[in-house]
N, C-alpha and C positions, 0 to 999 in steps of 0.2 A: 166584658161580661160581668163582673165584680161590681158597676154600677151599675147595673140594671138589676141585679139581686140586692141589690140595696136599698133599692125602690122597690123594690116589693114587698108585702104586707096581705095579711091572713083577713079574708074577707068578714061582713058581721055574721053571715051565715055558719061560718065555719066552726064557732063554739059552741054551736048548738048541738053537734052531732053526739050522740050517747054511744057509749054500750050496751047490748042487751041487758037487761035482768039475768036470763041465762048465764049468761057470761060472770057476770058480779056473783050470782049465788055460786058457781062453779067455784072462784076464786077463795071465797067463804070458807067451803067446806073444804078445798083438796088438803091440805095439811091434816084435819082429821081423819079423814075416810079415802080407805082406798078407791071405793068408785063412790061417783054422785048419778043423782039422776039427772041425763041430760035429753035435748032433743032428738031425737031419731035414736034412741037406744032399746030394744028391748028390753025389761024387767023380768025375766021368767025361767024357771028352770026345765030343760025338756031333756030327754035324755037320746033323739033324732041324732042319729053322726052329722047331719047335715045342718041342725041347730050349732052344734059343738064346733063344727069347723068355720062354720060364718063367725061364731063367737071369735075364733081363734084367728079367723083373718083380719079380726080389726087391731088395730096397733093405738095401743093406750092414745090418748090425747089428740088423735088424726080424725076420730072417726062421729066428731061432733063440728058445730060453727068453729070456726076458729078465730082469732083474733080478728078487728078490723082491719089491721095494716098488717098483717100475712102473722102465717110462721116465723121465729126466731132464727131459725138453719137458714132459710132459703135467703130470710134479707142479710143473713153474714154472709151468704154466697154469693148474691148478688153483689155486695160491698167488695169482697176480695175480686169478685173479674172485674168492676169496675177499676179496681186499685191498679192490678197487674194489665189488663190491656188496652186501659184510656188513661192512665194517670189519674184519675179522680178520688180522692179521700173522699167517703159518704159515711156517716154516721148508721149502721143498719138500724136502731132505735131511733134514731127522731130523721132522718132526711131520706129513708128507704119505703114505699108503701107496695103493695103486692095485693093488685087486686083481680078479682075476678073475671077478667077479660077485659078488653078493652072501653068496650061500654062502660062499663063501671069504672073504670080510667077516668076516661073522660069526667066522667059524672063528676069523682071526688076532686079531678082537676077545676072543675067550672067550681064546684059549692066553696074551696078553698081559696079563690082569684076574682069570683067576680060578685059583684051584688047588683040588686035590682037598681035597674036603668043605667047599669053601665053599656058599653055597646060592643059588642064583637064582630071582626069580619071575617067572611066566611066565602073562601074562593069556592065561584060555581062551576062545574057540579061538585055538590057535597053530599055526604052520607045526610038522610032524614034524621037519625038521632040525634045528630049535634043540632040540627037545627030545635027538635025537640026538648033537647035535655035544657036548651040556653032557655028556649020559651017558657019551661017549668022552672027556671029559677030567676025568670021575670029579666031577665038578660035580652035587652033586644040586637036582634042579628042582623045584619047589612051584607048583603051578595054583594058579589065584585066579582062579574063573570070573567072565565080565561076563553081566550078566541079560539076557536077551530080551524083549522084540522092540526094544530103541532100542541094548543092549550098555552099559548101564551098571555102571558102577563101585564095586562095596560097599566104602567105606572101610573101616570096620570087619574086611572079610573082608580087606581088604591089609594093616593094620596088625596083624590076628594071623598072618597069613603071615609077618610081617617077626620076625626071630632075630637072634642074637647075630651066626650065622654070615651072615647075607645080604650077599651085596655086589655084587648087580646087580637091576632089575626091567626083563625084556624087552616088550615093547609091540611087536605089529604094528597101525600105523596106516594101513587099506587104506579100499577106497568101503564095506567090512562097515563099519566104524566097529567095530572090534574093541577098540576104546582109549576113551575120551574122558575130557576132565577136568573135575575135580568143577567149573568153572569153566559147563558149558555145562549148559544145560537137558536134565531127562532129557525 
């Protein structure tokens, strides 16, 4: 596993990504000022119990964007269960990300691995987004359908999918059994 993340390497796409303006002017001011103005905050004083109580359910620093690569808490909690029940040491600042759901997974996974006219293979069926997200980052996709009725795997048919240019194979492993490896019984 150790040389295979040795080979790996942060695509051209991937130093492009910013942070909000929001965000940088947020950083700017909090040392001055107890609040900033942020996105979806009201500005206004009412004296409604029910203004006052929505005021008072937001929890300082939650209730704006938040970091690109999550909250601080959540990726040291992700780091300690990774530590205590896979053995894995993760860095929760630079090797931890926490994003929005899967979709958006995916997404920062493709913009960070792959660059235009690289090629990814993609067992069919697959979810429309991946196919999607590769086509928008100019990623071309190669099907390698799995057979019906168990959804198995033609090696044969992956190893002529596989190019000079390949450098991902996506796999959805749901209850279809859209994946399985040559390991298990067809």
């Amino acid at each position: 596993m150790r040389a295979v993340a040795e080979k790996l390497r942060l695509s051209q796409i991937s130093p492009g990504l910013v942070q909000s303006e929001i965000r940088r002017h947020d950083r700017r001011v909090r040392p001055r000022r107890r609040s900033q103005p942020r996105s979806g905050c009201l500005r206004y004083r009412s004296s409604c119990a029910c203004d006052r109580a929505c005021r008072r359910s937001h929890r300082p620093g939650l209730n704006i964007y938040t970091r690109l690569d999550g909250i601080a808490p959540l990726r040291q909690a992700i780091a300690g269960k990774l530590a205590r029940h896979n053995g894995v040491t993760a860095d929760p600042d630079a090797e931890i990300l926490v994003t929005s759901g899967a979709t958006a997974g995916f997404q920062a996974a493709c913009m960070a691995l792959f660059d235009p006219g690289d090629e990814v293979i993609l067992f069919e069926p697959f979810y429309g987004y991946h196919l999607n997200t590769l086509g928008s980052l100019r990623v071309n996709a190669t099907s390698v359908p799995l057979a019906e009725p168990n959804w198995a795997l033609d090696l044969e048919a992956l190893r002529a999918a596989i190019t000079l240019r390949t450098r991902g194979i996506v796999s959805t492993r749901r209850r279809t059994r859209a994946a399985k490896s040559s390991r298990e019984p067809s």
